[in-house]
KERO-471620 format. One line per field, with one value per residue (C-alpha): y, z, x; residue number from 1. Coordinates in pm, whole numbers, always signed. Example, Ala and Ser with C-alpha at 12.3 -4.5 7.8 and 13.67 -1.06 7.14 Angstrom:
<recs>
c2: c(-450:-106)
c3: c(+780:+714)
c1: c(+1230:+1367)
num: c(1:2)
</recs>
This chain:
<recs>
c2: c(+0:+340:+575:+851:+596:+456:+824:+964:+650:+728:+1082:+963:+722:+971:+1245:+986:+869:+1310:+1332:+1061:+1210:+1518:+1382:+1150:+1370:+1254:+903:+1007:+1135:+839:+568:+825:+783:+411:+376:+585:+372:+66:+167:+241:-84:-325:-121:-206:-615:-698:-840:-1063:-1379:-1324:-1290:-1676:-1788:-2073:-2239:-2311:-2260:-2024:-1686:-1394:-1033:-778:-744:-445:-479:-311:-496:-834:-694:-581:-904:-1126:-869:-980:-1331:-1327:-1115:-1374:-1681:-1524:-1220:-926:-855:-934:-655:-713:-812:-1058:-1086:-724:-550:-931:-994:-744:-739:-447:-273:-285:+6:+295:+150:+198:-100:-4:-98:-450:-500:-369:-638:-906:-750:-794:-1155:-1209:-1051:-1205:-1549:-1538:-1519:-1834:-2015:-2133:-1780:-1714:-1407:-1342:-1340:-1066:-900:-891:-710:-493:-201:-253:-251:+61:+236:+210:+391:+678:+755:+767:+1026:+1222:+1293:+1408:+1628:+1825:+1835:+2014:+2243:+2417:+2382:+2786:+2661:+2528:+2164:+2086:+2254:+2135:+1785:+1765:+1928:+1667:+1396:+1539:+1569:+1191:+1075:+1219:+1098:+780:+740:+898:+690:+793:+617:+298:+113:+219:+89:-177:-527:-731:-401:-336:-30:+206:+499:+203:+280:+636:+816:+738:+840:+1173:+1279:+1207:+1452:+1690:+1649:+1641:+1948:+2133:+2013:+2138:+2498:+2516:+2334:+2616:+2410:+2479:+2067:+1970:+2149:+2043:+1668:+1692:+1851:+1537:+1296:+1510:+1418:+1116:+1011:+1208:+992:+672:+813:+869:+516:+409:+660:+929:+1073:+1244:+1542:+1646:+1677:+1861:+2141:+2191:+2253:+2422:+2721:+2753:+2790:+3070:+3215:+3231:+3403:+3634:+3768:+3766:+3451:+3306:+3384:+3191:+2884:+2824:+2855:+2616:+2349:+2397:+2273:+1992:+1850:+1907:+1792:+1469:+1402:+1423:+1165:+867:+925:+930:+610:+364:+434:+587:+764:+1026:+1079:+1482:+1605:+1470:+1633:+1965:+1943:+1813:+2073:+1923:+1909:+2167:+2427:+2345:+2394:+2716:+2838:+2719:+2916:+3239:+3196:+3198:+3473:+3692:+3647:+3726:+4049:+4157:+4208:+4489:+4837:+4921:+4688:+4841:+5177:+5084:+4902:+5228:+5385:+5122:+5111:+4751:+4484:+4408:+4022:+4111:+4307:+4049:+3762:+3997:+4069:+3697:+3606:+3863:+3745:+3363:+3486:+3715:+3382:+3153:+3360:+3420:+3078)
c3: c(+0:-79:+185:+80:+176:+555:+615:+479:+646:+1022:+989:+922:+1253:+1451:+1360:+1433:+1785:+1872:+1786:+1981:+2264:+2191:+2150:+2462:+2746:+3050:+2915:+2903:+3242:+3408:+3246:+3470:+3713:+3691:+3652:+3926:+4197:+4052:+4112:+4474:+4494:+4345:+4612:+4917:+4803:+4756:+5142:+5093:+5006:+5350:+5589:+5659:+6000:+6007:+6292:+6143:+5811:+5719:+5690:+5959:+5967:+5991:+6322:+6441:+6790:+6695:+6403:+6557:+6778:+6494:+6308:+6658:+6627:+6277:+6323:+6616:+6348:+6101:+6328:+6523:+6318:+6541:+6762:+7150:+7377:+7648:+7517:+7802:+7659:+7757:+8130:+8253:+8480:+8445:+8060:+7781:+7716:+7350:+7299:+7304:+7065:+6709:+6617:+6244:+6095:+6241:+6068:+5713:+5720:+5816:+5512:+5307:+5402:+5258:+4957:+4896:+4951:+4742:+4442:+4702:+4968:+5051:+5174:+5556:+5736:+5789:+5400:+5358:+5646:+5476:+5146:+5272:+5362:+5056:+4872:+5068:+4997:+4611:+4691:+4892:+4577:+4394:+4664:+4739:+4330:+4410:+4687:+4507:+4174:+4332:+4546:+4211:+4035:+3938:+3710:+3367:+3334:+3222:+3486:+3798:+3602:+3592:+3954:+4100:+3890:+4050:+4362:+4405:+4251:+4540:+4789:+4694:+4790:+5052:+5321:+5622:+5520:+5367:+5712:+5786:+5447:+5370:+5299:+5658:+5845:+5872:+6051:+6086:+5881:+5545:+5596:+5756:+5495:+5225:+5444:+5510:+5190:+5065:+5303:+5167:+4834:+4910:+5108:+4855:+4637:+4847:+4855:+4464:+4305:+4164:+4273:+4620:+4592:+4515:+4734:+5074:+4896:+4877:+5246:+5365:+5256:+5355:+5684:+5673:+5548:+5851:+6082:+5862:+5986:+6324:+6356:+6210:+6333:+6645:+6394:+6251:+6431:+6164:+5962:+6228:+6307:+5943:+5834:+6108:+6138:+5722:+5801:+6060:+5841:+5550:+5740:+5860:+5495:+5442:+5208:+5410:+5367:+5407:+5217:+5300:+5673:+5569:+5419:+5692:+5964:+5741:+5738:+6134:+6214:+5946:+6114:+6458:+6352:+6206:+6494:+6837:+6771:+6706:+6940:+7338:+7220:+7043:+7346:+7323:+7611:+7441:+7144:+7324:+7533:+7284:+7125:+6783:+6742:+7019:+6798:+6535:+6712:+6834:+6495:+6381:+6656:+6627:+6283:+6291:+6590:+6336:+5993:+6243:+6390:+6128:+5963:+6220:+6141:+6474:+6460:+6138:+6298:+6608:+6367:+6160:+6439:+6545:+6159:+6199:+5908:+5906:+5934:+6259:+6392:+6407:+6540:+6832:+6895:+6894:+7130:+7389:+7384:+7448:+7724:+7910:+7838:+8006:+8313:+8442:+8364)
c1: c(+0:+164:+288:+39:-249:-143:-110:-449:-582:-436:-486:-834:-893:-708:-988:-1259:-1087:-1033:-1394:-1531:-1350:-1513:-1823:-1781:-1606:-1790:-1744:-1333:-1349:-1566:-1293:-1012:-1204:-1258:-863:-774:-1059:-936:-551:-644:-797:-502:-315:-511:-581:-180:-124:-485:-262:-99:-387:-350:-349:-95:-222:-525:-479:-779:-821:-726:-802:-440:-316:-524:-748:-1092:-1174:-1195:-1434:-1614:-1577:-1706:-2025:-2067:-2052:-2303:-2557:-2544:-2557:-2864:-3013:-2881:-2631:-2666:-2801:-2513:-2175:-2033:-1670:-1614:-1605:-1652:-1822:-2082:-2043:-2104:-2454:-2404:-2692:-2453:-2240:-2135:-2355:-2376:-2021:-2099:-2428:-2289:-2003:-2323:-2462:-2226:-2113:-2493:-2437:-2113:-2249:-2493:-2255:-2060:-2198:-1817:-1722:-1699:-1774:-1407:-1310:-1576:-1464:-1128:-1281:-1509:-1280:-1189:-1486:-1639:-1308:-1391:-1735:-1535:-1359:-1614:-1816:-1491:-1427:-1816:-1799:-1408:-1640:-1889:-1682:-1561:-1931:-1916:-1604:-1647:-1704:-1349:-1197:-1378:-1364:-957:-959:-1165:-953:-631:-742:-895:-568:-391:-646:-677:-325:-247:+8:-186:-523:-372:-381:-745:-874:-657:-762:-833:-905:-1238:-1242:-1481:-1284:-1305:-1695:-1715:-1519:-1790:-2080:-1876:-1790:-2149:-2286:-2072:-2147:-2489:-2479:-2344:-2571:-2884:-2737:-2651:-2959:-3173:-3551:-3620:-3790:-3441:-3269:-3522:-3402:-3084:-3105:-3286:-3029:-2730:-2903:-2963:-2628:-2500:-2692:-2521:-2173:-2241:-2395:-2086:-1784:-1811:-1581:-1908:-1787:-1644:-1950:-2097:-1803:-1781:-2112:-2191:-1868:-1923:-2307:-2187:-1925:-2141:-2424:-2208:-2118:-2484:-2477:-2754:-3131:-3447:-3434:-3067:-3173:-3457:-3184:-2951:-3261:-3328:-3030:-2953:-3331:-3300:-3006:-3082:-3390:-3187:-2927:-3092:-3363:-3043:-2816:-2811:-2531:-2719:-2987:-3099:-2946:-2597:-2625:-2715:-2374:-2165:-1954:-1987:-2336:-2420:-2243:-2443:-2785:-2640:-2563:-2925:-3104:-2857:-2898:-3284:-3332:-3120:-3306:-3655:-3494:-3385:-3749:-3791:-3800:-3666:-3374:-3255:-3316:-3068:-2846:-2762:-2654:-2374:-2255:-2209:-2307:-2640:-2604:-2313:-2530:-2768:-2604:-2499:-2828:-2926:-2637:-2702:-3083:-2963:-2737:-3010:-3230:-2944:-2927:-3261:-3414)
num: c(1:2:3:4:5:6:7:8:9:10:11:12:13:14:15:16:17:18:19:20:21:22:23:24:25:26:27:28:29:30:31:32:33:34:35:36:37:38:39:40:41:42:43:44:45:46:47:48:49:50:51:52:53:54:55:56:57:58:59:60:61:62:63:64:65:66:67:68:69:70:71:72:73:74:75:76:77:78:79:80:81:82:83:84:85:86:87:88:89:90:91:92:93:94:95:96:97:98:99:100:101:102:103:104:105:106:107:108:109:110:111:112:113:114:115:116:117:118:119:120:121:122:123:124:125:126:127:128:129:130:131:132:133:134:135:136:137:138:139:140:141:142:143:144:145:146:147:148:149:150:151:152:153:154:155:156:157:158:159:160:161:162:163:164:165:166:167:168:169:170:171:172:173:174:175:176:177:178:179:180:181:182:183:184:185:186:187:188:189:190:191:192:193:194:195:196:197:198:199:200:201:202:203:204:205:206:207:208:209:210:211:212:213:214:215:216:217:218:219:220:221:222:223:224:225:226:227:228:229:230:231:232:233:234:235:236:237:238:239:240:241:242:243:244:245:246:247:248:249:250:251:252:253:254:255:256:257:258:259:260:261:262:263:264:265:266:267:268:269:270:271:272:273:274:275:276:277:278:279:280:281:282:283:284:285:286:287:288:289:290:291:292:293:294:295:296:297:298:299:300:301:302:303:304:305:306:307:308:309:310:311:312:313:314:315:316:317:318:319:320:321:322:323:324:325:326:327:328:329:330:331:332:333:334:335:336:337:338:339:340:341:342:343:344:345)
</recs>
């Protein structure tokens, strides 16, 4: 074939390959993706063929304390449908109230011992103990290259795209979370992570969706994905100290307004629902003194005393006087009220 031809005929196919890339970005950016989870994943399986206990030649979790507690849990779910109400291998004699507990982690790996023997009856609730940090850590990456999308949503789609691919790279990798997600460890970060970085994304996605219906959604399971993590992780204090200083940060620059205040109750209230049924953990009084999620019922309440005072003629009378920002002026309002409240009840 002449020379003129093989290069009329590549110059062709490399036209039609540009232009199905063209054509076909998200598809590009999903296969990254797909490489990138599954890269993080070969990582985290590589020690499986070691997690053999010689002395009885079957499988073993990695030599970590917590998640053969976690694992024993399991294994009593399965054999009798739910875990015992007072754990006598721990605090013997008297034995551990189990109520108070991060219950959930347990359950999942039940869960997914099911699932996984469905597909093989021969597999033992150890073996999908050993996978399922690793498994969950494939939906993390998946939710974190979520939540850094979104963070840069006012960018164009390319951008915030490559950003997010970048940034899960790095994550994905990261020394520090290797032995809390590594196959045979199934801690409660290999679970918690996910839950967290879904809130996020779904946070975000409640104060940037432009129909008030999807934003109360999106609210609802921010929420409720909360109350996953905190059933999982006490760890969920994160959640709760971020959402809640950005909340008061972002009224303070007067970002804030109804419907975001709306959102913002959703999510604590939905939250505060799926949390304090399951666990004694989460009873009211708790979540009023904790400084995690008592900071963010403060900020709610400031927050909502603020927006109502300042629909008063009289307040924006006395604020114009001081100068001050409106929202500031507010919120100092609001906090002086709750303190003259505090002291004479």
């Amino acid at each position: 074939m002449p020379e003129d031809l093989i290069g009329s005929e590549i110059e062709e196919r490399k036209k039609k390959v540009l232009g199905f890339l063209k054509e076909k970005k998200e598809w590009v950016i999903y296969i990254i993706l797909s490489g990138i989870i599954f890269v993080s994943l070969y990582v985290r399986t590589r020690n499986i063929p070691r997690l053999i206990d010689i002395t009885t030649n079957d499988w073993t979790l990695a030599p970590d304390l917590d998640p053969f507690l976690f694992l024993r849990w399991a294994k009593d779910i399965v054999e009798k449908g739910s875990l015992m109400a007072l754990d006598t291998m721990r605090y013997v004699p008297l034995g551990s109230n189990t109520s108070g507990e991060g219950k959930l982690l347990s359950y999942m790996i039940a869960w997914f011992y099911h699932m996984f023997s469905f597909f093989n009856s021969e597999v033992t609730v150890t073996y999908a103990a050993i996978w399922f940090p690793v498994v969950m850590f494939g939906f993390t990456g998946v939710a974190f290259f979520l939540f850094a999308r979104k963070i840069f949503y006012k960018e164009r789609k390319e951008i915030r795209n490559l950003i997010a691919l970048i940034a899960t790279a790095f994550f994905v990798l990261i020394p520090s979370l290797l032995p809390r997600t590594i196959a045979g460890i199934p801690e409660k970060e290999s679970a918690a992570f996910f839950f967290m970085f879904i809130s996020f994304y779904f946070f975000l996605e409640a104060f940037t969706s432009e129909k008030f219906r999807n934003r109360i959604i999106f609210g609802f399971l921010s929420g409720f994905t909360t109350a996953i993590m905190a059933l999982v992780w006490g760890g969920v204090i994160y959640i709760f100290f971020s959402i809640g200083l950005t909340m008061l940060l972002a009224f303070t620059l007067g970002k804030i307004k109804k419907e975001e205040f709306i959102i913002y109750g959703i999510w604590l209230f939905t939250s505060f629902a799926f949390m304090m049924p399951f666990s004694t953990r989460y009873s009211l009084n708790n979540l009023i003194e904790s400084t995690s999620t008592g900071l963010a019922i403060a900020v709610f309440v400031i927050s909502g005393m603020s927006l109502i005072f300042m629909r008063f003629n009289k307040f924006e009378n006395l604020r114009k006087k001081t100068n001050l920002p409106k929202e500031f002026f507010a919120m100092l309002i609001s906090i002086l009220f709750l303190v003259l409240i505090v002291l004479f009840s």
